[in-house]
ZAMARGU-4260 file (C-alpha; in steps of 0.2 Angstrom, whole numbers, plus 5000, padded with zeros to 4 digits):
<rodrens>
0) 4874/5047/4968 | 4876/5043/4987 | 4895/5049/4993 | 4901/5033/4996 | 4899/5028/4977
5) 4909/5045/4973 | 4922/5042/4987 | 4924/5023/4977 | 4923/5033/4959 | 4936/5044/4965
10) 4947/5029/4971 | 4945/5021/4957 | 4950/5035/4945 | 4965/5039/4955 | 4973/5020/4950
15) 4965/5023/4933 | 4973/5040/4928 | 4991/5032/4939 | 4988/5016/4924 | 4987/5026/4910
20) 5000/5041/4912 | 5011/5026/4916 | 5007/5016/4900 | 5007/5033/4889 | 5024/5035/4896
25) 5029/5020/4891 | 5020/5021/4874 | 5028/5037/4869 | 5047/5037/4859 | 5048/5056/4857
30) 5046/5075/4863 | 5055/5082/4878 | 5045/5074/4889 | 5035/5089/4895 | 5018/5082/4892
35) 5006/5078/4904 | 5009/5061/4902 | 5024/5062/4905 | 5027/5071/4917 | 5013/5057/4926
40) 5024/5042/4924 | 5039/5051/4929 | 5031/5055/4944 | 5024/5036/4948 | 5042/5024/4947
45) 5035/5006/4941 | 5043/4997/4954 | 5041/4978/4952 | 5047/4966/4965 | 5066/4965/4967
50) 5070/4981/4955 | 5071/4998/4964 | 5066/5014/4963 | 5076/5029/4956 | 5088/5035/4966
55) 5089/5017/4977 | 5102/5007/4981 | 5106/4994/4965 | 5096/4978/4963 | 5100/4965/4972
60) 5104/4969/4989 | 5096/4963/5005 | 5086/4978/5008 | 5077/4979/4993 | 5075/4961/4989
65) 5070/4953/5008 | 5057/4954/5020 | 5065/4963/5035 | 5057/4965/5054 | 5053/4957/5068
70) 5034/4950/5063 | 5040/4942/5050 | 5044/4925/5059 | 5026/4924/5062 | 5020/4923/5043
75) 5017/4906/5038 | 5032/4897/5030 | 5022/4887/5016 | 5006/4890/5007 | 4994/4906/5000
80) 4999/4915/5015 | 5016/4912/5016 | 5032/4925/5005 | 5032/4916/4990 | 5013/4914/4993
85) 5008/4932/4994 | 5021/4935/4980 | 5008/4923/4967 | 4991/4936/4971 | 4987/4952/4970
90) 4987/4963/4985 | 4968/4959/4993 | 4968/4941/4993 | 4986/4939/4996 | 4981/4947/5013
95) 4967/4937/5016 | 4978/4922/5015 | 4988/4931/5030 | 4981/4927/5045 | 4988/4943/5055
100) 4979/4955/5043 | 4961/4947/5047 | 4952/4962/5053 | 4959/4970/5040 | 4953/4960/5027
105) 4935/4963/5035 | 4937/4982/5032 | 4943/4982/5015 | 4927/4969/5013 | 4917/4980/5023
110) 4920/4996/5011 | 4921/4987/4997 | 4938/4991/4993 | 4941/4970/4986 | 4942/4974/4967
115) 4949/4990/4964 | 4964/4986/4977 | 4967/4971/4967 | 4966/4979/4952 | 4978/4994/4955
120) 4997/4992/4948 | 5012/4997/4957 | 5006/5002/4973 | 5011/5002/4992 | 5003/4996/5006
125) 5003/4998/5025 | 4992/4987/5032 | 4988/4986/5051 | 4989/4969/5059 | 4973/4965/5071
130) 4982/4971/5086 | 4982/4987/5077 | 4964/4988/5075 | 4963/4981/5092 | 4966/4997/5101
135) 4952/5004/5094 | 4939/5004/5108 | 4929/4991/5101 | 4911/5005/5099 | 4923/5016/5089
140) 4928/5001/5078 | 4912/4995/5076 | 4905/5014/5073 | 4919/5015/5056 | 4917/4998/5051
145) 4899/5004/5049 | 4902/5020/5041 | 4909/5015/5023 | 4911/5034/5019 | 4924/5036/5035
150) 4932/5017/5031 | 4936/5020/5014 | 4945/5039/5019 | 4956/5029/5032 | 4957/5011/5020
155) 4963/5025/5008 | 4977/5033/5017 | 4985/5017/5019 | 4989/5016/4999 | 5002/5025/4992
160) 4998/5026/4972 | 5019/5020/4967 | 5028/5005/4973 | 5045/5009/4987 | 5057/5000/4990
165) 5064/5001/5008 | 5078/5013/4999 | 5062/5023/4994 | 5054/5024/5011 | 5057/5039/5022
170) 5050/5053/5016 | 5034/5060/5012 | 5023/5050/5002 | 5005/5055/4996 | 4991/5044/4999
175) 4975/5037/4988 | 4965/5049/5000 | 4976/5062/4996 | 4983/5067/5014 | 5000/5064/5016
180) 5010/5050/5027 | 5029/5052/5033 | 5040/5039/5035 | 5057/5041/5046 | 5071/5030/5049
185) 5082/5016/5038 | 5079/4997/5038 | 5075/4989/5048 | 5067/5002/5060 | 5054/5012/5051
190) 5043/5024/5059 | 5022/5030/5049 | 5017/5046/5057 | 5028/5045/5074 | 5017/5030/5079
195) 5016/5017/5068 | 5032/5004/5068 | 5035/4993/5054 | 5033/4976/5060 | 5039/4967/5043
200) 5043/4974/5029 | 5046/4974/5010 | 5033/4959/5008 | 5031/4958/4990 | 5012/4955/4982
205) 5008/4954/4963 | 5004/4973/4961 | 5012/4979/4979 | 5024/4980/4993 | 5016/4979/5007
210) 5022/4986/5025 | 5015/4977/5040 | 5012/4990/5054 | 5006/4991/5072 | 4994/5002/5073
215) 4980/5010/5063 | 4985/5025/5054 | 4972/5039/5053 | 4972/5053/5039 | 4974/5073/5046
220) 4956/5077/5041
</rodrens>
């Protein structure tokens, strides 16, 4: 088995095992709640859009329920790629209906990423617009585009594996590739890594929240 292909299994188990502790959680009516399971679901708040996560500020205010940041103006007001557009599919093709996430659509393409981004439940997104990926020296794009291996590590550390709200945001947050992010500040000025600004914020997919951000962020190893 090539690594790619165990790089994508590994992917794809992470949103499996994050599906089922959170629908055993759910399933289960007794106990202490020390089992594994659990413990899981604890761990992974089921966020859906306009609800919050625990220890967020209560449904229904602006911060957790709107769109915030400056880039926002320039998502399409009608259509697929538009709020309420996005909001109908999952995460994937409610990008590629974006038209300032192009280039990253070609990655997640590239590495083959379509399905099980799609598929996962409850996750976060930060997605670099193409003026991100544009500066990249254009070789050095090309090079990772190229290498699925190295674009699914960096695809990877873009997804965080639970759903945050704005109220949710700073902090720590571990990745699909299993590094570490940080975010700091409050809405509407949130910072990824001490580089990365939040362009618009808190756009709402069928399986994610989504961060637009303005540059490409890159795990530690």
């Amino acid at each position: 088995m090539s690594t790619t292909t165990r790089r994508r299994n590994t992917v794809a188990a992470l949103l499996t095992a994050t599906a089922l502790a959170v629908s055993l959680g759910a399933c289960s009516s007794s106990g202490s709640g020390s089992s594994a399971a659990t413990k899981a679901a604890a761990a992974v708040p089921s966020t859906a859009p306009g609800s919050t996560a625990p220890g967020s500020a209560a449904s229904g205010t602006a911060m957790d329920d709107q769109p915030f940041g400056s880039a926002c103006t320039a998502v399409p007001k009608d259509g697929a790629g538009s709020f309420a557009g996005m909001a109908k599919d999952p995460v994937a093709t409610a990008a590629s209906n974006n038209p300032l996430l192009s280039t990253l659509v070609t990655a997640v393409k590239q590495a083959g990423l379509v399905d099980t981004l799609n598929s996962a439940q409850n996750i976060t997104v930060f997605a670099p617009t193409n003026d991100a990926f544009a500066k990249i020296p254009k070789a050095t794009l090309d090079a990772v585009l190229a290498d699925k291996d190295k674009l699914t590590k960096i695809l990877t550390y873009h997804v965080v594996p639970q759903r945050l709200t704005p109220t949710a945001l700073t902090g720590a947050h571990k990745t699909l590739e299993t590094d570490d992010l940080t975010v700091t500040g409050t809405t509407p000025d949130f910072t990824v890594n001490t580089t990365a600004k939040v362009l618009c914020g808190n756009v709402q997919t069928a399986n994610a929240t989504v961060y637009i951000v303005d540059t490409v962020l890159m795990p530690a190893s």
